[in-house]
KOLTOR-583552 format. One record per residue (C-alpha): chain; residue number from 0; x, y, z. Coordinates in Angstrom, 2 decimals, always signed. Layout:
# residues N
[keba "A", NUM, [X, Y, Z]]
...
***
This chain:
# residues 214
[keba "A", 0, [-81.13, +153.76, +60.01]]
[keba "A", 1, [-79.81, +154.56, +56.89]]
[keba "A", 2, [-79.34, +150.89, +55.75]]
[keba "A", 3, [-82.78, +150.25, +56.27]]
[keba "A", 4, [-84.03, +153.33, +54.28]]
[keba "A", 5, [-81.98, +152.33, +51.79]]
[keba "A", 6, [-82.67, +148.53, +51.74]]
[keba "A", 7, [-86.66, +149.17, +51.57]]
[keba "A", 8, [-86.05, +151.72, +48.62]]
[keba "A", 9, [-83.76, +148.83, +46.77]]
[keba "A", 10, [-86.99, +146.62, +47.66]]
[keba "A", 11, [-89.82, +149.21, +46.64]]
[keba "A", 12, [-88.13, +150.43, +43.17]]
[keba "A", 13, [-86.62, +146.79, +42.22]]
[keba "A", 14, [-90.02, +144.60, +43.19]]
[keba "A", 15, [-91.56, +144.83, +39.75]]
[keba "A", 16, [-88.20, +144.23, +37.74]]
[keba "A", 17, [-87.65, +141.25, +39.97]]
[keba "A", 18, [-90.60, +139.85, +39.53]]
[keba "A", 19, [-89.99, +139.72, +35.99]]
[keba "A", 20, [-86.45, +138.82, +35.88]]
[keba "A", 21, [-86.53, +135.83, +38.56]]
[keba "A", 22, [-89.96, +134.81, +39.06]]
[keba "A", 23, [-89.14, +132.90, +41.95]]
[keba "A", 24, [-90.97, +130.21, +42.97]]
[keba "A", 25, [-90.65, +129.11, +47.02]]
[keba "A", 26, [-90.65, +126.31, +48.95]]
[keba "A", 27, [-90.33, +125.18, +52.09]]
[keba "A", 28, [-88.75, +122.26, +54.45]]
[keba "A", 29, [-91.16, +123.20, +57.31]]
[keba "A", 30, [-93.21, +126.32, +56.55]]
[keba "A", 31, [-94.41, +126.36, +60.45]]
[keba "A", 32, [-91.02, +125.95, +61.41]]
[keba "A", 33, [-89.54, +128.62, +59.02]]
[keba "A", 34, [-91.41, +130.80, +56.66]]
[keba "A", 35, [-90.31, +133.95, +55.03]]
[keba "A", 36, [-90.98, +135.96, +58.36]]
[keba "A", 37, [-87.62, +136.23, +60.18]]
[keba "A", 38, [-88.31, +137.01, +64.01]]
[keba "A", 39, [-85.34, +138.02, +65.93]]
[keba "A", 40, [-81.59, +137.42, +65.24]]
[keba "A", 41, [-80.43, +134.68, +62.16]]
[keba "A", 42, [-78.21, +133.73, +59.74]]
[keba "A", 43, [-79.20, +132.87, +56.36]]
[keba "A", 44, [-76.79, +130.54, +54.58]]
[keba "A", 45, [-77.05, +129.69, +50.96]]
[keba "A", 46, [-75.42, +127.88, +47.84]]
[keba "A", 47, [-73.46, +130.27, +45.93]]
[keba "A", 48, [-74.47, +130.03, +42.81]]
[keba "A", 49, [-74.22, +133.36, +40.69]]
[keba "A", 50, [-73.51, +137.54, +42.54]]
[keba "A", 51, [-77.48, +137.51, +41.75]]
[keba "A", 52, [-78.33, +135.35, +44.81]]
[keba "A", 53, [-77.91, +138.31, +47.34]]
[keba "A", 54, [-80.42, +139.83, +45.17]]
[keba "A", 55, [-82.72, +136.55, +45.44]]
[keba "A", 56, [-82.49, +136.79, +49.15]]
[keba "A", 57, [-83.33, +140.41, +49.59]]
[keba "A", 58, [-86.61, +139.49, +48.17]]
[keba "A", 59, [-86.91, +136.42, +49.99]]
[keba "A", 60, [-87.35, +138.54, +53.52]]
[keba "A", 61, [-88.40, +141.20, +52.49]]
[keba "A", 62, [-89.61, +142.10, +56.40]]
[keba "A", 63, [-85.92, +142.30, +57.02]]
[keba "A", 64, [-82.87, +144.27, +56.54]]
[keba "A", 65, [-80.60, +141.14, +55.41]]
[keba "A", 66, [-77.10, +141.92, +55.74]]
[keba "A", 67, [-74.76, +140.11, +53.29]]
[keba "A", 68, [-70.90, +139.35, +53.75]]
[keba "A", 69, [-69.99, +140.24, +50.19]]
[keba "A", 70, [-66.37, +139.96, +49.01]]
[keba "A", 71, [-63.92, +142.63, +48.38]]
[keba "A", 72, [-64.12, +142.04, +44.31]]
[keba "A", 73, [-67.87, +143.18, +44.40]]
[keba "A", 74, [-66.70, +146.54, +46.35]]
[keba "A", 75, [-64.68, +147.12, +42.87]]
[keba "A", 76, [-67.22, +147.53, +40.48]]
[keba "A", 77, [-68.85, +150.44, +39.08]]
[keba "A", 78, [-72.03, +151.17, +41.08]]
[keba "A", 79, [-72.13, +148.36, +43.94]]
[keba "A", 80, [-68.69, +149.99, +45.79]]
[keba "A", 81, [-71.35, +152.96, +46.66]]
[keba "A", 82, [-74.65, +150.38, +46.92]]
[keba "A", 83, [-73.04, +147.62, +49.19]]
[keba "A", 84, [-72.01, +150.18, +52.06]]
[keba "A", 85, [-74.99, +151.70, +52.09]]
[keba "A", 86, [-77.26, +148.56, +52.21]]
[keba "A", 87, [-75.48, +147.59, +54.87]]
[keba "A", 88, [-73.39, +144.45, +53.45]]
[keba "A", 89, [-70.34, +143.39, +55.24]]
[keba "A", 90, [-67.05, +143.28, +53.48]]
[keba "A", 91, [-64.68, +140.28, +53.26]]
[keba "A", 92, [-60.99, +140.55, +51.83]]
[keba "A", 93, [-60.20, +136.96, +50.92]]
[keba "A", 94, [-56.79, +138.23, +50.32]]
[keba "A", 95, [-55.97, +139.41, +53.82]]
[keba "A", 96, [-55.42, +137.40, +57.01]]
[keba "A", 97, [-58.29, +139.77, +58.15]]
[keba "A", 98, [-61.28, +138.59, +60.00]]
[keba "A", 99, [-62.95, +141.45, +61.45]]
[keba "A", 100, [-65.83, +140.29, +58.92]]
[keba "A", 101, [-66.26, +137.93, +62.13]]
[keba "A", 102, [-66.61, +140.17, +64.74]]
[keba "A", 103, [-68.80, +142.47, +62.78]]
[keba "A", 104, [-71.21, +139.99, +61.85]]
[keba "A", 105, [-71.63, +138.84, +65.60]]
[keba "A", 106, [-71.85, +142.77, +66.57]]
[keba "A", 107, [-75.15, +142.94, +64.03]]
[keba "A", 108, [-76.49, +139.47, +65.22]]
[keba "A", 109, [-76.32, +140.69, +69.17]]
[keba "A", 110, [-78.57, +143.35, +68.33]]
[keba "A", 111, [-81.02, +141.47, +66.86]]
[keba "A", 112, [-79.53, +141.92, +63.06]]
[keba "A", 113, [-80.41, +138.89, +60.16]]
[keba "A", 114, [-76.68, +138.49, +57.89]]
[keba "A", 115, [-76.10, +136.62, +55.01]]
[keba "A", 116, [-73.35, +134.29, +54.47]]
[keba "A", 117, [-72.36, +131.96, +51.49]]
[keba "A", 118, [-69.83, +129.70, +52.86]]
[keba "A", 119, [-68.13, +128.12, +49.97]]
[keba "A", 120, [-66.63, +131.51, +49.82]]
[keba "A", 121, [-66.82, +131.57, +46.17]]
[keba "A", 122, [-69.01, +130.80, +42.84]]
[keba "A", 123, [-67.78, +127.01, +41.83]]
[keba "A", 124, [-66.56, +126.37, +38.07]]
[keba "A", 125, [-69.31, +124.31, +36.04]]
[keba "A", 126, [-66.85, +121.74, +36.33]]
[keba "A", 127, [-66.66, +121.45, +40.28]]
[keba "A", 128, [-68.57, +119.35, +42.96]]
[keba "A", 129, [-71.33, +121.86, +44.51]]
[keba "A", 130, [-71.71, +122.67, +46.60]]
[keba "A", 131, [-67.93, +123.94, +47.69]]
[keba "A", 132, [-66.41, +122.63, +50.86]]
[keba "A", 133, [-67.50, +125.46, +53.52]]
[keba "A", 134, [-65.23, +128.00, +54.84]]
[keba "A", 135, [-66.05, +127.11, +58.52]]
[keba "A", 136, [-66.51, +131.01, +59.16]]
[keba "A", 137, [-70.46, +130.74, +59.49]]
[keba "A", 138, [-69.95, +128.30, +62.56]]
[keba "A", 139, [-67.52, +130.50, +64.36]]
[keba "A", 140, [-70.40, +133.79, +63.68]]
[keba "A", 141, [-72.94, +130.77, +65.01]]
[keba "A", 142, [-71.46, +129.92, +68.11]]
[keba "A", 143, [-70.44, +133.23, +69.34]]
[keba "A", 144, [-73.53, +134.90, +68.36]]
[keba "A", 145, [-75.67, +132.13, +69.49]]
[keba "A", 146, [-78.19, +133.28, +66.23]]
[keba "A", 147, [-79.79, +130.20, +64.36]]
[keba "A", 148, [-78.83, +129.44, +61.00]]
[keba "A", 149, [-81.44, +129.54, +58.44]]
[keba "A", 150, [-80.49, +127.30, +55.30]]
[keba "A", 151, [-81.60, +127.96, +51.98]]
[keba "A", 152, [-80.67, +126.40, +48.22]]
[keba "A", 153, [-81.22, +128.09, +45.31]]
[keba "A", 154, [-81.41, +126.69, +41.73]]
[keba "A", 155, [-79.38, +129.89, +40.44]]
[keba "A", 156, [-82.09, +130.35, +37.42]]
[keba "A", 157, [-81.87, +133.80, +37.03]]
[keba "A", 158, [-82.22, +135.66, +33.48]]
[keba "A", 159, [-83.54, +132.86, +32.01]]
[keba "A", 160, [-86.71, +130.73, +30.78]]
[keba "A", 161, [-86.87, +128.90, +33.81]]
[keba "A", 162, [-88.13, +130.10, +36.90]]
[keba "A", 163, [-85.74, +130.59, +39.82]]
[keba "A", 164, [-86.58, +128.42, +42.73]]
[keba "A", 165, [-85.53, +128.45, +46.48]]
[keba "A", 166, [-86.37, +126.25, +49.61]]
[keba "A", 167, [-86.40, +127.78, +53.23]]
[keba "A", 168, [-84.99, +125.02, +55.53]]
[keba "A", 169, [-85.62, +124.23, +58.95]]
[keba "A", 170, [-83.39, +126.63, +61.06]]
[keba "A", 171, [-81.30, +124.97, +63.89]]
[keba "A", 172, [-78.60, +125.64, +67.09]]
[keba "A", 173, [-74.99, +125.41, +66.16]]
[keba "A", 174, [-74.76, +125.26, +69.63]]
[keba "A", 175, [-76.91, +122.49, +70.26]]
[keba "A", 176, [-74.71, +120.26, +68.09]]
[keba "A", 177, [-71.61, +121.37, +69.96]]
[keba "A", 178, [-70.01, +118.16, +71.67]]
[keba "A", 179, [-68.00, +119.31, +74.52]]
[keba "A", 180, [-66.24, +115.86, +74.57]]
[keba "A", 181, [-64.40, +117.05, +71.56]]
[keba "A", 182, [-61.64, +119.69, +70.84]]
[keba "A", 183, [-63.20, +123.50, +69.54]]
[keba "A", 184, [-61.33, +121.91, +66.19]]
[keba "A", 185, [-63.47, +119.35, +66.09]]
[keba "A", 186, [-66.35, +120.54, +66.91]]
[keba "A", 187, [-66.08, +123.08, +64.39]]
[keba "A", 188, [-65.39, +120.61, +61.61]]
[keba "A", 189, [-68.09, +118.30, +62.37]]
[keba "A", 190, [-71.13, +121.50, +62.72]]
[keba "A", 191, [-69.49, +122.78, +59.37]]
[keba "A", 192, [-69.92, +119.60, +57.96]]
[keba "A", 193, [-73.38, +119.49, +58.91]]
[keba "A", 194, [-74.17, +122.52, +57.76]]
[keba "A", 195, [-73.01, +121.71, +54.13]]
[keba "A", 196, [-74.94, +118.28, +54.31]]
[keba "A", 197, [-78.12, +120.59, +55.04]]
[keba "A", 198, [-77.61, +122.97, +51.90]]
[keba "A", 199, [-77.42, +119.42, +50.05]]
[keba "A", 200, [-80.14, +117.93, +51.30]]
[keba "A", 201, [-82.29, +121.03, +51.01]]
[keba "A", 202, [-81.18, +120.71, +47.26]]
[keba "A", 203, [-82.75, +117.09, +47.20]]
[keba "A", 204, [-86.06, +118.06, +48.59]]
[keba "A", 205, [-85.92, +120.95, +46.33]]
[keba "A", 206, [-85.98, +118.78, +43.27]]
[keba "A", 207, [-88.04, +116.14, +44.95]]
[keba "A", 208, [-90.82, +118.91, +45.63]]
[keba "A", 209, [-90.43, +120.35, +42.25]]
[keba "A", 210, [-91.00, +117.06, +40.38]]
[keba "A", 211, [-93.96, +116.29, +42.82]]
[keba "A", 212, [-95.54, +119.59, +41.09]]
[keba "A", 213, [-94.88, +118.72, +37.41]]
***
């Protein structure tokens, strides 16, 4: 309860601001298929673009209490290491062999919980392919939870002249793409490949629908 209280007070007392700062613009793959009304369990995966995006997001549903798997480094600054508990994020140590991340984020999915994942597990240097390669994470959370994925790609325009822009994909079964011919390995591999491909191709349409408006 008290992640929710909190979570609609971040929303009430930050709308204005936000509106100012990010003036997001959003699109959609399939609005009928996916709009901004979450119903039920999900996961929302994203590009990682900038610590601002689980900011985006919370805006993005704002129906929902979205709870993001932030990592340990955001738990150390001033501010956010009481904020994050209390909005309900989940913490991730990169630099532990712990993964109880996992079994937390299932636990909020079976009772009808949304999360928040970025799977490259990190913001890429300017100088690096984006998106990352995917931690494959997500798929394991996907296929033991049984929760659709909802992708999303951000342009990352935040603070700036330009307006920030998202597109809400098409959500989908990691489970339907599992292909019981092949090892758990494999399987993995191949829907975590997929899943990238989506965030890319979401960023295509993304462009292709913003030029179509200029």
């Amino acid at each position: 309860m008290i992640h929710r209280i909190v979570s609609c007070f971040v929303k009430i007392t930050g709308f204005i601001p936000y509106l100012f700062v990010f003036r997001t613009k959003v699109y959609y793959q399939n609005r009928k298929a996916q709009s901004r009304r979450i119903k039920g369990k999900a996961i929302i995966v994203s590009n990682h673009t900038s610590v601002w995006d689980f900011v985006l997001v919370l805006f993005l549903f704002p129906l929902r209490l979205v709870r993001c798997v932030v990592a340990e480094i955001m738990y150390k600054k001033f501010g956010l290491n009481l904020l994050l508990p209390l909005i309900g994020s989940i913490k991730v140590d990169r630099n532990t062999q712990d993964y109880s991340f996992v079994s937390k984020s299932v636990n909020v999915l079976n009772k009808g919980g949304v999360i928040e994942i970025y799977p490259e597990g990190r913001i890429p240097e300017k100088t690096e392919e984006k998106p990352l390669p995917f931690k494959p994470s997500t798929v394991y959370v996907a296929l033991e939870s049984g929760a659709p994925i909802i992708p999303i790609y951000t342009n990352g325009k935040y603070f700036t002249k330009a307006r920030a822009r998202v597109i809400i994909g098409e959500p989908f079964y990691a489970l339907d793409l599992y292909d019981n011919s092949l090892s758990e390995k494999e399987n993995i591999e191949a829907i975590n490949e997929h899943l990238r491909n989506k965030i890319i191709m979401l960023g295509e349409e993304l462009e292709r629908q913003t030029n179509q408006k200029n």
